[in-house]
Structure formats: C-alpha cells, structure tokens
N, C-alpha and C positions, 0 to 999 in steps of 0.2 A: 318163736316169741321170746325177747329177751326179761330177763326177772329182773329183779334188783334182790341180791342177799341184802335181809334183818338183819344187822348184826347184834341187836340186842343190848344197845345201849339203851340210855333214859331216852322217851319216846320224845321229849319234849327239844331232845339235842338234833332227832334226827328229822323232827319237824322243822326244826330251826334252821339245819342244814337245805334241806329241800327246799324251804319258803326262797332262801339264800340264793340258792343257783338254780332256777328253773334253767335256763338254757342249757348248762351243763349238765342236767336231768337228761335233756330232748336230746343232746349230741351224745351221750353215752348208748338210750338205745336206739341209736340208729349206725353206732359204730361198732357195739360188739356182735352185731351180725356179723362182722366181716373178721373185725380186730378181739382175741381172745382178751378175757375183761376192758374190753373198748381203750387196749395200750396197744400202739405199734412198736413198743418195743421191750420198756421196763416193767419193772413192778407196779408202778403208782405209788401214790405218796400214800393215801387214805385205803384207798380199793372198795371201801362201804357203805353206805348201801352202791354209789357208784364214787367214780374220783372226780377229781377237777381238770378243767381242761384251758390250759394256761393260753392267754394268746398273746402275752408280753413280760417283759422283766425287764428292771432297769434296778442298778445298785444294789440292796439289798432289799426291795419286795417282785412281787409278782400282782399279776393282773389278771381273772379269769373272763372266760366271755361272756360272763354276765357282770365285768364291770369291777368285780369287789378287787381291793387290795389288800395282800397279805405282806407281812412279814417273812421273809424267806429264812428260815434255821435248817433248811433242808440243802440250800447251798445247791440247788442241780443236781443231786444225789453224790453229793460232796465232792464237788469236784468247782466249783466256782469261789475256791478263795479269794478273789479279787473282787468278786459281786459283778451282775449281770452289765452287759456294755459298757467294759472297762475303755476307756478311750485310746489306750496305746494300742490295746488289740485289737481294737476295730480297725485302729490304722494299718497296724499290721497287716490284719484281711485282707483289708482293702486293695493296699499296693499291691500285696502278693495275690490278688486274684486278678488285680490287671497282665500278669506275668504268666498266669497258670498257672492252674491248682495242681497240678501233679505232671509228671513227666513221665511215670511208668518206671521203668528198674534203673532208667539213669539216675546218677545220684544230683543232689541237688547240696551245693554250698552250704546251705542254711544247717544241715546235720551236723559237720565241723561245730559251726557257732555253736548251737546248740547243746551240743555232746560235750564243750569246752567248756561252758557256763556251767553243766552240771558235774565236770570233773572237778572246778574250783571249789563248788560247796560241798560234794561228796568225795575227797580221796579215796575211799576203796573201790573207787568205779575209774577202773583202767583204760578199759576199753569199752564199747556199748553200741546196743544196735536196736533199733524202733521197730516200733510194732505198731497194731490198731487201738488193742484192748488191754485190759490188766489180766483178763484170760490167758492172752495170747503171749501176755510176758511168761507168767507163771510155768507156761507149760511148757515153752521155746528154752526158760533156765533150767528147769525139770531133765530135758533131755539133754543139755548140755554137761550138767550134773554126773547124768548116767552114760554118758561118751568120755566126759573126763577119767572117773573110779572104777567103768564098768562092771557097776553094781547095778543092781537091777530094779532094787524097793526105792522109794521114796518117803518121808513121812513128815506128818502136819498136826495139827491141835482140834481137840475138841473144841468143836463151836465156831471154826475159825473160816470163814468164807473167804477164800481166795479165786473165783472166778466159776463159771459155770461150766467148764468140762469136768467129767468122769472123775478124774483123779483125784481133782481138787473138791468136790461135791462130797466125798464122804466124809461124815462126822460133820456136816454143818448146822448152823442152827434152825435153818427154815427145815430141816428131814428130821427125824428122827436121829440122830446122834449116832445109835447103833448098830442101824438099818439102812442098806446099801439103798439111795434113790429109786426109785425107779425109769427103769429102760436103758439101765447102765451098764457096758459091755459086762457079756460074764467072765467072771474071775477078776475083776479090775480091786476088787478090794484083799486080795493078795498081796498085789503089789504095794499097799500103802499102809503103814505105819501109824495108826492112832497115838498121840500124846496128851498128858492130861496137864494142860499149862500152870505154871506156877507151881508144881510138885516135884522138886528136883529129885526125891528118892527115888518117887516111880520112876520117872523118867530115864533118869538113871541106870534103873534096873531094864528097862525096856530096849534104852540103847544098845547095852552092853552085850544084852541077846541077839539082839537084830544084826551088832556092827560088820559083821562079815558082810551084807549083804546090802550095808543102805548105803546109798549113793548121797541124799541130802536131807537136810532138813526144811523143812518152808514156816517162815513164822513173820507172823504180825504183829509188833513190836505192842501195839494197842490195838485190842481185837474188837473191831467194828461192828461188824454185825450180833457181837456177842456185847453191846450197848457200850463200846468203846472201855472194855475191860481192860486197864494195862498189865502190861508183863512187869515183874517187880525187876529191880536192878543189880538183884544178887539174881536172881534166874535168866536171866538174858546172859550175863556174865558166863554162867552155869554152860549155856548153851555152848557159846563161844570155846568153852575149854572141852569141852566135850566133842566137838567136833573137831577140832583139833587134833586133839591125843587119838580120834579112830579113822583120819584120812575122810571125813563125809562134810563135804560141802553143805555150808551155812546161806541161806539161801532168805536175805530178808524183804518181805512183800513192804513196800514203802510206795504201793500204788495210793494210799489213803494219805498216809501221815507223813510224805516227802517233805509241803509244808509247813510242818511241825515248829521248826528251827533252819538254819542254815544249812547245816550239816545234817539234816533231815531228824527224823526219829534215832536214824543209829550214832548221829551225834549227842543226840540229846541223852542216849544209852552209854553212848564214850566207847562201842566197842566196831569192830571192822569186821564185817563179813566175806565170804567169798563171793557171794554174787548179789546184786538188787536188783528187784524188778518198780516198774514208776507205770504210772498211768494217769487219769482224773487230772488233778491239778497240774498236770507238767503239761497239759493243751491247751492250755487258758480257754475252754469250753470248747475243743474239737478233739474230734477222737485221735486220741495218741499216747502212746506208750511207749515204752524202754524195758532192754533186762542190759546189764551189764556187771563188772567187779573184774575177776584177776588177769590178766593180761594172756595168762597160759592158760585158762578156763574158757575166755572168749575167744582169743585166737586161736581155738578150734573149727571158729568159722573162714579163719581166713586162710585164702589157697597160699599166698605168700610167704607164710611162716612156716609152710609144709610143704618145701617143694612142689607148688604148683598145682597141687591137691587138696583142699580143705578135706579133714578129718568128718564134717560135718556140716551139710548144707538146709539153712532154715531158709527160706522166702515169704515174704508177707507183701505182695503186690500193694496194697494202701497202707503198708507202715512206711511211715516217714517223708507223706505229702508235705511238699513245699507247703502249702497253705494252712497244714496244721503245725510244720517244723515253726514258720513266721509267728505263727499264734505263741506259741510254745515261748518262742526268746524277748515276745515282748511279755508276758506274764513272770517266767522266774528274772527276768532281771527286777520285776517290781518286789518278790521276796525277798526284802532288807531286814536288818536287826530290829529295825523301828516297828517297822510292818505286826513282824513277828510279837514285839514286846504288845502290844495293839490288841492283836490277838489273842494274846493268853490272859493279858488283864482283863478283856472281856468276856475269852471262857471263864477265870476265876471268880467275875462278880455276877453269871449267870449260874452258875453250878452253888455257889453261897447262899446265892437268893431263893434257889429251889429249897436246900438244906433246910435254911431259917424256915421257908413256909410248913414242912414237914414239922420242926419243932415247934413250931407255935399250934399246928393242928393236930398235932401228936399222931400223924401219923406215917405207916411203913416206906416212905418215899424216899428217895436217896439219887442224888446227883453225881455222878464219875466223869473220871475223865483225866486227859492232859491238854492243858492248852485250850487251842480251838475248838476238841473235837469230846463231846461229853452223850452222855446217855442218863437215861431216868429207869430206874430200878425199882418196882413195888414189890418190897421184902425189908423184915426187920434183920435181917442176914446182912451183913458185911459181905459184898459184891467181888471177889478174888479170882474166882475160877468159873470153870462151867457148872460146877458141882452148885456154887451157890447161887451163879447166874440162873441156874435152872430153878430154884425156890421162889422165884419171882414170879408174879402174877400178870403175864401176859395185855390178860384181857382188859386189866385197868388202863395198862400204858395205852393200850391202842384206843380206847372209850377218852383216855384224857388228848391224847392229840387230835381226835376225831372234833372234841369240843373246843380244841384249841382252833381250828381251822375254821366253825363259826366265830371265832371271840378273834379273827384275823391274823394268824401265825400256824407258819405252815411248819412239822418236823418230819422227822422220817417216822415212818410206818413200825420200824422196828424200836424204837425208844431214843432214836438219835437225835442231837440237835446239835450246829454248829452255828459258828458266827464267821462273818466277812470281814475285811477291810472297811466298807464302806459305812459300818453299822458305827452306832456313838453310845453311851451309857444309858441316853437316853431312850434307843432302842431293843437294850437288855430290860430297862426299870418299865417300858412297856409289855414285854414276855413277860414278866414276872406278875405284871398286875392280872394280865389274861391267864396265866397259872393257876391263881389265886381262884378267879371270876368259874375257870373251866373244871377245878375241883367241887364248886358249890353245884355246878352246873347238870356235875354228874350224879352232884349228893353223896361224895367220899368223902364231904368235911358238911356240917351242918351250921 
C-alpha cells in the first residue's frame, strides 16, 4: 500500500494542492508500486505529499495531466535554456532521426560541428570528447586528470553536487556533508579531498598538504545545488594559481552554467582551466555531454599521438548520438550575446523582485545568483559559503515552492529558479506576484 508523506506545511496549501491535481494523485499511487517515489528516473520537482506528472511543455510552461499550466523556473532540471519545443531543434530531431539516431561506435560528422562550435566559444577546450551524462563527464576528466599527473586523490567543495557516482557524492548537499553516503565503495573517501569554497586560507592550507598527491581539482564556478552560490572572483582566480604553481589539473564543471555567457562561466570568470566538463544545456533537451581542455591532457585518449597506443581508453556506447549531437548544434548556435543579455536582465529583475518583497515583509529571504541561474535563501546570513548556506532554513524554501506550484510556477526542489529565452518581464512580474500570494499562503508574512 503506497502512503503519501505529510510534509507539514499549512494544511490549507496541501488541500489546495490535492483539490488541484486529483489525477496526478491517482497516477502517483499507482506508479510508486513499481517506480521508487512514482519518478523513473529523477528527483521530482515537489516530491510532497506526491509530485506532478507533466504530460506536455511548450516555451516556458508545462502542462500536468490534470490540465493545469505552470510557469516553468525549473527549466527541465535546468537544462532547457532555450524553453520547451524550441523549433530549430525539433528540426533538428527531426531530419536527424530520418537519418538515424545512432550508428554505435562509428563516428558521426555532426561531433566535428559540434566540438567546433564549442571550441569557438570556449578556447581552453582543445580537444573534446562526449558522453551521456554530467556524471559521466565528471568522472571520464577525473580519470584523465589521474593518467595525466599520476596522482591518485582528487578534490571538490563542500556542498557542491557534481553527479551521482561515489567520488563526486561526498560532501554534497542532499548527504550530510561530513558523512560518506551510503553504499558507497569502502575507502572511496580517501581518495577525495574536501574544500571549504570561498576560503582561500583554508584552502590553501589544504592544498599545500595534499599537493604531492592530488591529481585535480573539480569546481562549480556557481554552486547549484548549494542554491546557486557563486565562487567570488578573486577565489577562482586563487584556484587557477594554485594549481598551477603544484602541477594539479583544474578541472571546471560547466555542465549547469556553460550557458552563462559565450565563453561560458569560465569566461564570465576570465580564467582558463585545464579541463571542462558540459552536460544539460549543450543537448538542447537530449542526453548529452562533453569533458574536454588541453590538447596533451585529452590526447591521452588518442592512439595517434602515442604511437598507435592510446595511454588511456574511455568508451561511452550513447555518448555522442547523431541525434542528440543534431540537437546539440541547433541549440548552442541559438546562444548569442542577445540571447545571453535577455537572460540575465531577466535573472536580475527576478532576484530584485524577490529582495524588494523581503524588504517590504521584513523578512530572512534573500535571492542569489548570476545571470539566469538564482536560488532563494531563508537566512538573515549573507549567502557565501556552505558554512552560511547551511544557516538557512530548508523547510521554508521547500513549503514556499510547494505553494508556488498551486499559485502556478514550478521551481526546483532545492531553492533553485531559472529563466528561459522564451520567458518576457511579464512572465517574471507574474513569479513575483505568486511569491508574494505563496508567502501569505504559507503565513510567513501576515
């Protein structure tokens, strides 16, 4: 017999919810028989008392099967910059699945285009090679890292979710921080290297003990699931020279914030790393990924630059399907400067609008972010690190999205909200009213 978790908001949001979607009521329990919390695959947006079960999306809303429309700030789990049935990439599809969707390990044309398009807007990406997942990138640079220096550790940032294997899982924000997952191979947090972001002492001091032994670092230029917390731009800098001066590959996750700008996030940063991993947006909504950067870092994969031998052979049987490569070249060619500018005036007057309602309600709520990509913080704390990320009040962010998805705007689960191309002022000065509506709603503001 499937339950439905309380979760203990105002009774009156979760009546409202329910009255809202009976259908998605009846499909949830009749799906987490089968499918753990009735998802085949992800998190869910909501997860409480059950989620919604989308059966369309067009530009920037969504449609469940009970009819309602939402507002999408949830972007596909941020990965549909472009907003839902962008029409080049339907085209795209299209043609290329009159052609075939995949060919198996033959290479397919479309990678060249591709890999060219995004060497123009990222110079430290040399060489590059696709994958499925942002997982799969993470861990494919990971090992390239530790073939290149053969050093053995790797290390990453508190709070900072860079995919669901082992390595990348410790210290993130959905676990305990300090406490390895569980079912996670034993001894795997040896190998890896906790950093406390934005504290170049520690850091510092952490590196300079470890340097003999670390192979790379991985970081999130703006840390995502840590409610889009950015790195400041004297500690990214920090990084850069630091890894430098000890021979340990810099290894930047640009699977979220490729989009950012042209030059992705590490332009928007001004600095060059040795390796980037892409994922989400670089598919234009199909699974597909990249790691690439130094030419002698990646051409470790290939047998050509080493007599006939590759140093180091990755295979990913679905990285690099013609039909997600097609998708892929008609989305980044739609990421122009316009585009771009578009985007961030619209993260800037969503993230304002949150501020001002805080100030006017006098209370602990606080809007972050860069650009497109923002988060909601309940804490009178200034938002910097994990240390302050952590003083924040969980249960409200998720009790006010929860009431946002009645009042018709959907965000992420974790306090994230972004915006599309497709979206107009008008569609921010609507979040903002429902903000307002779903604070009363909760009885955080009277």
């Amino acid at each position: 017999m499937i339950t439905e978790i309380e979760p203990g908001f105002p009774a009156s949001v979760v009546e409202a919810f329910r009255k809202k979607t009976p259908k998605c009521r009846d499909e949830y329990h009749r799906t987490a028989e089968v499918l753990p919390m009735g998802s085949p695959g992800g998190l869910g947006s909501l997860g409480v008392p059950y989620d919604l079960y989308i059966e369309r999306a067009e530009g920037c809303h969504y449609w469940d099967m009970d009819g309602n429309r939402y507002l999408d700030m949830f972007c596909g789990d941020w990965l549909q910059t472009l907003g839902h049935g962008n029409p080049k990439i339907k085209a795209a599809i299209t043609a290329q699945l009159e052609k075939g969707t995949t060919f198996g390990c033959f290479p397919a044309h479309l990678g060249l285009e591709l890999a060219n398009l995004m060497r123009e807007r990222i110079p430290s990406v040399e060489m590059m090679r696709f994958a499925c997942s942002g997982t799969e990138a993470n861990l494919n640079a990971f090992r390239l890292a530790r073939t290149f220096t053969k050093r053995g550790k790797v290390a990453k940032f508190h709070g900072a979710y860079h995919g669901s294997a082992d390595v990348t899982l410790l210290g993130n924000c959905f676990d305990d921080p300090d406490s390895p997952p569980p079912g996670m191979f034993p001894g795997t947090e040896r190998g890896v290297v906790l950093l406390p972001p934005n504290d170049i002492a520690a850091c510092e001091k952490i590196i300079k003990r470890e340097k003999d032994d670390l192979a790379a670092i991985l970081f999130e230029p703006i840390m995502g699931v840590m409610g889009f917390t950015p790195l400041t731009h004297e500690f990214v800098r920090f990084l850069r020279e630091i890894t430098q001066k000890h021979g340990i590959v810099l290894i930047c996750d640009e699977v979220v914030t490729m989009p950012l700008e042209v030059g992705g996030a590490q332009g928007y940063y001004g600095i060059t790393p040795d390796l980037t991993t892409f994922g989400k947006a670089i598919g234009g909504g199909l699974p597909l990924a990249a790691y690439g950067g130094r030419r002698d870092i990646v051409g470790l994969l290939d047998p050509y630059q080493h007599n006939g031998r590759a140093p180091l052979m990755i295979a990913s049987t679905m990285g690099g399907m013609p039909i997600c490569l097609a998708a892929g070249i008609a989305a980044v060619k739609q990421y122009t400067p316009e585009m771009h500018r578009h985007l961030h005036n619209l993260g800037d007057r969503a993230r304002a609008g949150i501020n001002a309602l805080a100030k006017k309600h006098n209370i602990p709520l606080q809007a972050i972010g860069v650009g497109q990509f923002s988060g909601l913080h309940w804490t009178p704390t200034k938002v910097v690190d994990f240390k302050t990320y952590s003083t924040g009040d969980q249960f409200k962010v998720h009790a006010f999205w929860f009431a946002m998805a009645v009042r018709g705007v959907i965000g992420g689960g974790c306090g994230t909200f972004l915006v599309s191309a497709p979206m107009t002022t008008a569609d921010i000065d609507q979040f903002l009213v429902a903000a307002e509506q779903a604070l009363y709603d909760c009885e955080f503001i009277k």
